[in-house]
Every structure is written in structure tokens, then in C-alpha cells.
N, C-alpha and C positions, 0 to 999 in steps of 0.2 A: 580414478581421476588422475590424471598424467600430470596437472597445471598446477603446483605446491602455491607459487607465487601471484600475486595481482601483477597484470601489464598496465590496466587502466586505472586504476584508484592507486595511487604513488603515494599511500599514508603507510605508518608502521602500526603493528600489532597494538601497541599499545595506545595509540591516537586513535581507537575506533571501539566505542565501547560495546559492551555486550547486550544492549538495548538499540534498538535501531529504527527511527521513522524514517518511510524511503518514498519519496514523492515526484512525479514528473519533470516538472517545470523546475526549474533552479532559479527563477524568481519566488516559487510559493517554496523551495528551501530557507531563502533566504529571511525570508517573512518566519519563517519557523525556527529558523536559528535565534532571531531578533527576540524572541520571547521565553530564551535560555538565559538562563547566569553562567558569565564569562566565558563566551562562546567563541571559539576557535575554528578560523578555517584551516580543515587540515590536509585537503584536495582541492586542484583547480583543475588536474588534468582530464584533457576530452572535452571539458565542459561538464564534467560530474561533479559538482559542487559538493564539498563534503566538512561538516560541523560539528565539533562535540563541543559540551558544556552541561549545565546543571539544572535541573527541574526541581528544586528545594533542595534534598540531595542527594537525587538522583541522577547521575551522567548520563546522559543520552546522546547518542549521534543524529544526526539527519541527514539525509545523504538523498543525491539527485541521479532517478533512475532512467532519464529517458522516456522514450517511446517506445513503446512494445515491446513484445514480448524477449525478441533476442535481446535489444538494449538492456532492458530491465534483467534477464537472466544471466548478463556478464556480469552487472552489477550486484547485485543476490550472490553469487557466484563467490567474489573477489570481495564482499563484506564477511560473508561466513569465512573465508579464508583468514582475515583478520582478525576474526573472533567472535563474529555476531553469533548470537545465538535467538534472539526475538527481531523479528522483522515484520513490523504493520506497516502494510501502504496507505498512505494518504492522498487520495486523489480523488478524480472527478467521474463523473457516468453521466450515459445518457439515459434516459428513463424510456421504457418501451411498454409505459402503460400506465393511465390515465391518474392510476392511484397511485404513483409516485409522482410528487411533484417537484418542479426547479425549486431551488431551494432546501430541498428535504436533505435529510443526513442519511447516508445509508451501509450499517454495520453487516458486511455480506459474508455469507454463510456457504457458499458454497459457487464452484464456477464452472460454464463449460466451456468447450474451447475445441475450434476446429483440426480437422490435420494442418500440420503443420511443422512449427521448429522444435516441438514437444515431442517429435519423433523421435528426434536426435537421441532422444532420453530415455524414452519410450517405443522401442521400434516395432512390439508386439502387440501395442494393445495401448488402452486408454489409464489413465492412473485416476483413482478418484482426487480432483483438485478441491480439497477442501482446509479448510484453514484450522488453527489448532483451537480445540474445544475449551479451555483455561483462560487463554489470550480474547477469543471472541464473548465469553461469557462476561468476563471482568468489562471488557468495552461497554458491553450493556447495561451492567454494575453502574458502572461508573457515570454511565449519559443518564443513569436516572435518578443516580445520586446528586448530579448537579442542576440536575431539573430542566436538561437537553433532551431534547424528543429526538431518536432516530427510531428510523425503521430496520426490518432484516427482510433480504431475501437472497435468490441467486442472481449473477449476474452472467452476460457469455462476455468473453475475452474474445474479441477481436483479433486477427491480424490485420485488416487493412482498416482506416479512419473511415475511407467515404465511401465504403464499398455497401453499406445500410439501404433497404428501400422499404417498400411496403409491404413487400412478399416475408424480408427477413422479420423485417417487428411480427408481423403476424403470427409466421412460424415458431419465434421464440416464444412470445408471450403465450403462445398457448401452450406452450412445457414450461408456463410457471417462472422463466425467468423475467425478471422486473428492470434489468439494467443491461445495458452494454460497454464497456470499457477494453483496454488492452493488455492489462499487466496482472491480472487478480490470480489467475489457472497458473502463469511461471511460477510466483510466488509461493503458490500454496503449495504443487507438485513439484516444486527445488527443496522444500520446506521438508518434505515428506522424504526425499530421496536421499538428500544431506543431514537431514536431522538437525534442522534449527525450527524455533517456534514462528508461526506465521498469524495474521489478521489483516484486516482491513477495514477502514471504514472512507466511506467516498461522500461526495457532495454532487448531490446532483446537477449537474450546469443547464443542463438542457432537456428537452423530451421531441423523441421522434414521434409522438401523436399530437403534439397540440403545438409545435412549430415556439415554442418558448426557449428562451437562452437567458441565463442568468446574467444580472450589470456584475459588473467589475469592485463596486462597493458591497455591494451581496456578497459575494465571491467572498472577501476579506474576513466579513465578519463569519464567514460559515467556516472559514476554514481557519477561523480562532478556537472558536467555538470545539469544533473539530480537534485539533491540536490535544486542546485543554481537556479532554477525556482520553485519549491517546499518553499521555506525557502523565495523566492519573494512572494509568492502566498500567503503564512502564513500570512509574515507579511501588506501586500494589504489586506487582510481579516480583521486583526486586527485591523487596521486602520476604517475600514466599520462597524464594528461589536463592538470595544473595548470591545474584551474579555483581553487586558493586565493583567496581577496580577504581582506586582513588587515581 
């Protein structure tokens, strides 16, 4: 890797802890920072909103990854450069099958992902995109210790949003994947190649079989909900691992 330094995340080494939730939207950052002890913005540039602070006492960053998959893999990128070592995305899916429904939680276990900018990385072949076995177990620990229902399965990683029809749900859902998103396969295959810990757990907004979209107060409360077994799972790791940095 030629790149030592971040161009886009302008924080130091030490303003980015070793635990890391990384979510699209830098309004649902901000909602996530909000429910930190003494939480710090420690980036503004790009528009990558980036927050440490404290989950009892456990430091955690939250940091805003964009859109897809190159967005998200500069970001990934220029966090591990800083120190990351655990990175779970927090974000949204579409559901691409009946039994997943808007609303649900969904802790994904594995992703696929078309050619694409994964090439870059991969120019011979495909890498298994799967997330870390410790990181995803503890998640499920943890949603069922607090008496949150999520589901698991795979999800496909997108590169285009509206490029979905009827032909694709059909095609995927019959190889078993249950979601479609954009960020899940960088995450997990940057994870795997750099040697940081990877997860994720998503909320489902929408479903491509039954024309449903999640309200906006929904949304909120899912992705508390959500948070709140994420931000257990961090600091249960911490504990295992003592990645702390006061």
C-alpha cells in the first residue's frame, strides 16, 4: 500500500479509536454520536462526519462512510490508517424476500458483490466477503441478551442504487441472499486484506417484493435499538481484546 497517510478523514492517530461504528448518512452519525458520553467531532472534511466519545467506558468512534462501495473503501481505508482495528457498519437494506420484513434488524453474515471496484484489490478472482466470526457472534449475544430480535443472513452489495428489478430479486433470492445494500463485501474484503475486525448489522428500510419503505420515526427507533447492541458488542470486545486508548 503506497497511501501511509489519510487525505479525507483530517483527524490524528489518536482522535480515532480502536473500535469504530461506520454508517452512511451523517445525519444517522450524528444521532449516534448523540448517544455517546462526551462526544467529539473530530472530522468534518468531505462531508465524512467523524465522532469519538464513550459508551460507559468504552471509547468508540462513529464515522460517516458514504455511498458505496469506493466511498466507503476510502473510508475503511483512512480509519484503519488511524488505528481502527474493529469496524461494524450500521446501515440500511433492502429486503429481497418476503420473510424479511421493513423493520426487522438484520445481523449479515456474509456478502456478494458484483465485478466491480473490488477488482482493484482483487484483480484475479473473487475474495470470500465475509465478516469476522467473534465481532458477528457477539452481535447476536448481545441482540439477545437485550431482548432485540434480529435476523441473519447474506446480503448482495450493490454498486448502483436503482439499478434493482424483478429479474435481480428473483436471481438473488434464489441463491439465499435475503438483502441488498452497498457497503457490506468492501467492508468485509478491506477487513480481510488489511487485517482489521469487520460486522454489521442493517435495518431494513424497505423490500423490493412488497413495495414497503420504512417512516422516518421507525427508522429512529431501529437504529437506537440497533446502536445499543453494537456499542454492547464494542465494548464486550474491548474487554476480550483491551484495545482501550484513554
Amino acid at each position: 500500500m503506497i497511501h501511509k497517510k489519510p487525505v479525507h478523514i483530517l483527524a490524528r492517530p489518536g482522535d480515532i479509536s480502536p473500535l469504530v461504528v461506520a454508517s452512511g448518512d451523517p445525519g444517522r452519525v450524528k444521532m449516534l454520536s448523540s448517544m455517546l458520553e462526551d462526544s467529539i467531532l473530530v472530522n468534518k472534511n468531505r462531508g465524512f462526519l467523524v465522532y469519538t466519545g464513550y459508551w460507559r467506558d468504552t471509547r468508540i468512534t462513529v464515522a460517516t462512510h458514504g455511498i458505496g462501495g469506493p466511498s466507503s473503501g476510502i473510508v475503511f481505508e483512512e480509519l484503519k490508517m488511524l488505528g481502527a482495528k474493529v469496524i461494524v457498519r450500521l446501515g440500511t437494506t433492502g429486503s429481497l424476500t418476503p420473510d424479511l420484513k421493513v423493520g426487522d434488524l438484520l445481523v449479515v453474515i456474509g456478502a456478494a458483490y458484483p465485478r466491480g471496484h473490488l477488482e482493484m484489490y482483487v484483480p484475479d478472482g473473487y475474495m470470500a466477503a465475509i465478516p469476522d466470526f467473534e465481532i458477528t457472534s457477539t452481535l447476536l449475544d448481545k441482540a439477545q441478551e437485550k431482548k432485540i430480535h434480529v435476523k441473519k443472513g447474506v446480503v448482495f452489495s450493490s454498486d448502483s442504487f436503482y439499478a434493482e428489478d424483478k429479474d435481480f430479486v428473483e436471481k438473488w433470492s434464489s441463491r439465499g441472499v435475503v438483502g441488498v445494500e452497498m457497503e457490506c463485501a468492501t467492508l468485509f474484503v478491506l477487513g480481510l486484506i488489511r487485517g482489521f475486525k469487520t460486522g454489521a448489522i442493517l435495518i431494513v428500510s424497505n423490500s423490493l417484493v412488497e413495495d414497503f419503505n420504512i417512516c422516518k420515526d421507525e427508522m429512529e427507533v431501529k437504529v437506537r435499538k440497533a446502536a445499543e447492541v453494537v456499542f454492547e458488542t464494542l465494548t464486550t470486545i474491548n474487554r476480550k481484546l483491551n484495545y482501550f486508548i484513554s
